[in-house]
KEKOL-182316 format. One record per residue (C-alpha): residue in one letter; x, y, z. Coordinates in steps of 0.2 Angstrom, whole numbers, plus 5000, padded with zeros to 4 digits. Layout:
REM residues N
AXYZ;...
REM end
This chain:
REM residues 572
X585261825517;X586061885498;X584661765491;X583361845501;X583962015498;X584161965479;X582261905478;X581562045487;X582362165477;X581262155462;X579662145476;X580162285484;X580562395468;X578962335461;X578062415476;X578862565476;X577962565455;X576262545464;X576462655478;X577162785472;X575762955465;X575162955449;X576263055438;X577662935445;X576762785440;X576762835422;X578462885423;X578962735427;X577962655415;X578462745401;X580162735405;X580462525410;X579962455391;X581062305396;X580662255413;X581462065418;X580661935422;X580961955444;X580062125442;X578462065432;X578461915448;X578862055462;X577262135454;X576261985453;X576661945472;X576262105480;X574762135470;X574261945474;X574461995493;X573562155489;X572162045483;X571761965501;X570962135504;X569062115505;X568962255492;X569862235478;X568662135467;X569062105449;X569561955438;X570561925422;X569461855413;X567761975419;X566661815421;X566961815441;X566461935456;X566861925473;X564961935483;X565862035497;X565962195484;X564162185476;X563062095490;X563662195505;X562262185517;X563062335528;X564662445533;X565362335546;X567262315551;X567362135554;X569062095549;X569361975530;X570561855528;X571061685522;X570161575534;X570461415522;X571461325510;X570161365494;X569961535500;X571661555500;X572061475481;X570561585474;X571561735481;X573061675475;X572661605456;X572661805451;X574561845452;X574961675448;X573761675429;X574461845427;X576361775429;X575961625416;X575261745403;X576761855405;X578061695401;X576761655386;X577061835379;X578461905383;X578261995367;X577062125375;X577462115394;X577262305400;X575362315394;X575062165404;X575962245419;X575062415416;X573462325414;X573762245432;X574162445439;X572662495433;X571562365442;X572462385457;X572462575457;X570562565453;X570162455467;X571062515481;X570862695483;X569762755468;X569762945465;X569163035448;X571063065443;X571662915446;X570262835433;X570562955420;X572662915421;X572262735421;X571262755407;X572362845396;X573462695403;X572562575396;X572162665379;X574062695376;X574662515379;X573062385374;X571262475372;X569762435382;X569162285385;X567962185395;X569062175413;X569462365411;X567762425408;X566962345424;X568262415432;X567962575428;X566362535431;X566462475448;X567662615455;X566462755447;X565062665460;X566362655475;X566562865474;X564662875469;X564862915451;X563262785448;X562862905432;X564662895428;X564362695428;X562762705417;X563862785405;X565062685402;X563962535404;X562962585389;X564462635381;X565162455382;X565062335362;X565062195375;X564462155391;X564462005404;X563761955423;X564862065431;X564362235422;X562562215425;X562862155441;X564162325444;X562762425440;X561062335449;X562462355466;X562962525461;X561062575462;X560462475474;X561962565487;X561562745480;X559662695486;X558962715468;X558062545470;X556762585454;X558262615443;X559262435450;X557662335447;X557362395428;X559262335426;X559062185435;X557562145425;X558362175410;X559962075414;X560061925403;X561561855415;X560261825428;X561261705441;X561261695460;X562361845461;X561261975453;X559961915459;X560761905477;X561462095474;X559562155470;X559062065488;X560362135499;X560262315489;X558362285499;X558862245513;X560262385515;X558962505511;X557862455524;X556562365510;X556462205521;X554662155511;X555162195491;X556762075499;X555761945503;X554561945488;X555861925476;X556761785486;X554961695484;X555361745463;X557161685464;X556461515472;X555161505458;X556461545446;X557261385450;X558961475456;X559661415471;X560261545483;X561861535492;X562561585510;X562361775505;X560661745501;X560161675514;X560961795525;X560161925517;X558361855517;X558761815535;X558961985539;X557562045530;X556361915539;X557261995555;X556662185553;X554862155545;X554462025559;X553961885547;X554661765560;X553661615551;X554461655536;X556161645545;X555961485553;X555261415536;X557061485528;X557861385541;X557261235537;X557761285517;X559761305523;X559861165533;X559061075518;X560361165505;X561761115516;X562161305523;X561861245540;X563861265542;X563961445535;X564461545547;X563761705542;X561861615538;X561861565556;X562361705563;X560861805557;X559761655560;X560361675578;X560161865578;X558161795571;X557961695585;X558161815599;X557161945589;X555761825591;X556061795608;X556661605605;X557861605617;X558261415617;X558061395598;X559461545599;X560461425608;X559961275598;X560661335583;X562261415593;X562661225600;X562461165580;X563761285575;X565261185570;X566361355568;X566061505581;X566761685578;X566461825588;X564761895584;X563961715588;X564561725604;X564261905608;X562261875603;X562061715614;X562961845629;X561661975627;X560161825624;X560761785643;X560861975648;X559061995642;X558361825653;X559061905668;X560461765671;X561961885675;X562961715679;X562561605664;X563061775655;X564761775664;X564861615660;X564861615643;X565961765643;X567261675652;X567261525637;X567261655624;X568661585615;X569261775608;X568261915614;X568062115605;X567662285610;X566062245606;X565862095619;X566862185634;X565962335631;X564062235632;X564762145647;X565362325655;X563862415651;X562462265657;X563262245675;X563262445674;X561262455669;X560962315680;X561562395698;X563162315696;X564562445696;X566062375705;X565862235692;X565662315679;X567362425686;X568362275688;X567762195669;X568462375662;X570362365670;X570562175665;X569762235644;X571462375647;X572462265654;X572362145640;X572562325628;X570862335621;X570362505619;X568762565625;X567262635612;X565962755617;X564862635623;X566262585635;X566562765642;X564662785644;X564562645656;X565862635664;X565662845669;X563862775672;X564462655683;X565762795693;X564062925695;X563362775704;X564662735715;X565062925716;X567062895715;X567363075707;X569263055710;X568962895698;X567962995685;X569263155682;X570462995678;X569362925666;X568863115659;X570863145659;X571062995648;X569663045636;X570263215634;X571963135630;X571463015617;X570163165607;X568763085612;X567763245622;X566963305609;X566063155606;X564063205611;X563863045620;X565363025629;X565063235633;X563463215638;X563863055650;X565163155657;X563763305662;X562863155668;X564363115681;X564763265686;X563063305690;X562663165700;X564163195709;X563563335716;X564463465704;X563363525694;X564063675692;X565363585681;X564163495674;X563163635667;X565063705661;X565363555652;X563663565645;X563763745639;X565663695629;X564963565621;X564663645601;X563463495598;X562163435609;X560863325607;X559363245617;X560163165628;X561563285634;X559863415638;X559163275649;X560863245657;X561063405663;X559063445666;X558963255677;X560763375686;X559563505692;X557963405698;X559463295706;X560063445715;X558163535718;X558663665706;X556863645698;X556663835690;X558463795683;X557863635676;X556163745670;X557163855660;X558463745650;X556763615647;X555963745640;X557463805628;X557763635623;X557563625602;X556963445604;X556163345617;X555663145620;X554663055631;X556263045644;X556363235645;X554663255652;X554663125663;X556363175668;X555363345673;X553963275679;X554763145692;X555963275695;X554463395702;X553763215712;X555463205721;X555363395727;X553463395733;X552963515720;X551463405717;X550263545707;X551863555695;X551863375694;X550063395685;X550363545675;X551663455666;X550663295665;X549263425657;X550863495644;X551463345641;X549563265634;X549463435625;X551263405615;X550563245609;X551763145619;X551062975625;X551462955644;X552462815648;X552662695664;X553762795673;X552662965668;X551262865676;X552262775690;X552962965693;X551063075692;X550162915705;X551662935718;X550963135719;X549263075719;X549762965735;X550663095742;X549363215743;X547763065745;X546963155729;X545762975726;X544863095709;X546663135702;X546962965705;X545362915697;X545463025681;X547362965680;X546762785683;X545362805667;X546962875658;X548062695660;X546562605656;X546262685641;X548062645634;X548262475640;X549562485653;X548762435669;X548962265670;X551062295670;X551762265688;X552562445688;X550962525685;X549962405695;X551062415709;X550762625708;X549062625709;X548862495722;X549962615735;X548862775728;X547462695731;X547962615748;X548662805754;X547062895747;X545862775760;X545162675747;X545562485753;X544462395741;X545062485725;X546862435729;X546262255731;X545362245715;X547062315704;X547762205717;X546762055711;X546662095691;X548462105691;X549261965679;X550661985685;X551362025702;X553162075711;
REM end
């Protein structure tokens, strides 16, 4: 136990150097000109653990760059770590170089030390006044160089100081891959693509990573084409791409639709040996079901030889989308670790699919097993309570959300309206409605879809019309709302409204507007609203088709119905 406390010692007062506020830090600095050689290790260890953190990205010798800082395809919270014995000795080499150098000159050990703060401080947490302290730092021990400069560099584009980069990027005698590479990311991330490109093109380093940073910084911006035409140039370039690549132009083939494209990039990994990256096939998955190849999806899930996660939550939803609730549970139930993210799909499809008890019973076994629930979660499972109209159930869950901060939340809020109105309480509804500071779209057709619910149409009038912005839900929230009361001329009026607003009617609008037709056996309404379908290609859908068939039937017109009936591709 001595021994242990004797080693830690050194770690643990080396620690308290690099957490400790600025002004401390130089203190100490200035005051420890002889530090031994257990301090400079306790320094090299914690900073080496610090190092497993996905970003902090730096290197002694400025020639390496970890892809995870300058490639970043988006904001997500998947958790890093050492997954592998090579990932582990690359994270580990850092503190271990830096120890060897310190025994080779022991002459000069505190600006090595300070050099190590620096980067550390600079990676981490990087504010204004930390980078000016670690650059006086750095001028009063050693002088710029190479290593301190990029990462000045990188922590001026982590606060969105990209001008502050240019700066000193111009200002640097010598520059390497990782300063152009710094700035072509930096650029890319502040959406100043024009700016990142005339670097890039200019970048006499040109290697997989740069141009790798210039294809992600595309796709993060939403630039899914300019992505993929300058994969084409990398590939004529003769520069092979690597896993981040690929998962980059995988995504960009994703949302611009060039699915043949894709499939053609498929066959490039497998060729390129990528077909066990993890991350590649992920995306290719996530292509596959964007093009509606379900079993290639599944193809290229059974392939994987490692799984996280996200794989398995993708191939739950591909089953969810086909309708096969029990292959979905299934899956589910083999899920070798499960998120938030999958209980919460698995919560909210059985609660959008008229399954409410299950999706009930799914929510207290994800507590049980102390996950905590998102806002997804609370949206479907108060979905599911309004369904099942347990109220008692629902001031619970309302209690809890109100316990854990979470009321103001305008989604959770305005599921909450939602519950309460169809729970028969609207007048809570319309309390919790009128307390919420922020609102959106969706908490006004909440507590609109209350009123029609409860025949409370002039109420439903008034806060429609006083809404700041309206969708195609809200008027067909209205529209069904005066079919469902018998206030069929209404019905047409908002129809005639809704055409005049420039809002396209959707299924439902017609399915609603048909059912009052049939109501009041109006054949010319239902032959002018008939002309209407036509006209925007809908009436071949089994929904609409199904619509007119009864309004045709009610109005007296048999051989009408039988020829939808007949033209109908497909049928219920």
């Amino acid at each position: 136990m001595a021994h242990t406390t004797k080693f830690l010692r050194p770690v643990r007062q080396s620690f308290t150097v690099i957490t400790s506020s600025s002004p401390s830090i130089w203190h100490t600095i200035k005051l420890r000109r002889k530090l031994s050689i257990g301090s400079i290790f306790g320094v090299s260890v914690v900073l080496g653990s610090k190092s497993f953190w996905p970003h902090v990205a730096y290197s002694m010798d400025g020639t390496d760059v970890l892809l995870d800082d300058y490639c970043s395809l988006d904001d997500s919270d998947e958790e890093e770590g050492p997954k592998t014995f090579w990932i582990f000795a690359r994270k580990l080499w850092l503190p271990l170089f830096l120890f060897l150098t310190v025994l080779t000159n022991l002459d000069n050990p505190i600006a090595l030390i300070a050099m190590k703060i620096v980067l550390l401080l600079l990676s981490t947490n990087p504010t204004p006044l930390r980078s000016h302290e670690a650059g006086e730092i750095v001028k009063d021990f050693n002088g710029f160089d190479l290593v301190v400069h990029n990462c000045l560099i990188s922590a001026n584009i982590r606060w969105g100081n990209v001008e502050g980069a240019r700066r000193l990027f111009e200002q640097m005698p010598d520059r390497n891959e990782v300063s152009w590479t710094a700035l072509i990311s930096g650029f890319m991330k502040c959406k100043r693509m024009e700016e990142s490109m005339w670097y890039f093109e200019r970048n006499p380093f040109q290697n997989v990573v740069s141009w790798t940073a210039a294809i992600s910084g595309f796709v993060r911006n939403g630039c899914n084409i300019e992505a993929l035409k300058l994969f084409l140039k990398l590939l004529e370039a003769g520069v092979k791409p690597n896993g981040v690549t690929f998962t980059s132009v995988i995504r960009a083939c994703t949302g611009s639709g060039e699915f043949d494209l894709g499939v053609s990039v498929l066959g490039l990994i497998i060729k390129d040996g990528f077909e066990h990256n993890l991350s590649v096939f992920n995306s290719v998955i996530t292509l596959s079901l964007k093009m509606g190849e379900f079993a290639l999806a599944r193809r290229v899930f059974d392939r994987m030889v490692e799984r996280d996660v996200v794989s398995w939550t993708a191939i739950l939803d591909m089953y969810f989308e086909m309708g096969d609730l029990a292959e979905a549970r299934q899956v589910f139930n083999e899920m070798p670790e499960r998120n938030e993210v999958s209980w919460s799909l698995m919560i909210s499809r059985y609660s959008q699919t008229g399954y409410p008890e299950e999706a009930l019973k799914l929510f207290c076994q994800m507590v049980e097993q102390g996950f905590d629930a998102n806002t997804s979660c609370f949206s479907s499972v108060l979905n599911a309570l309004a369904s099942l109209k347990a109220f008692r159930a629902g001031m619970n869950i309302h209690a809890h959300i109100v316990k854990i901060g979470c009321e103001e939340d305008v989604f959770i809020s305005a599921s909450l309206t939602d519950f309460y109105c169809k729970c028969g309480k609207t007048k809570d509804g319309r309390l919790l409605f009128d307390s919420n500071l922020e609102k959106n779209v969706v908490s006004w057709n909440s507590m609109i879809a209350g009123y029609c619910l409860k025949g409370q149409m002039e109420e439903a009038k008034v806060l429609f019309d006083n809404m700041p912005m309206r969708n195609n839900i809200s008027w067909n929230i209205m529209i069904a709302g005066y079919a469902e009361n018998r206030q069929f001329d209404k019905v047409f009026e908002a129809l005639h409204d809704m055409l005049l607003s420039g809002e396209i009617p959707s299924k439902s609008t017609f399915s609603s507007v048909l059912c009052a037709c049939a109501s009041i056996a109006s054949l010319d309404k239902g032959k002018n609203l008939h002309g209407k379908i036509i006209k925007l290609g809908v009436q071949y859908d089994s929904f609409v088709g199904t619509s007119l068939i009864d309004m045709y039937a009610k109005s007296g017109d048999i051989e009408s119905s039988k020829r939808v009936f007949g033209r109908m591709t497909e049928k219920n």
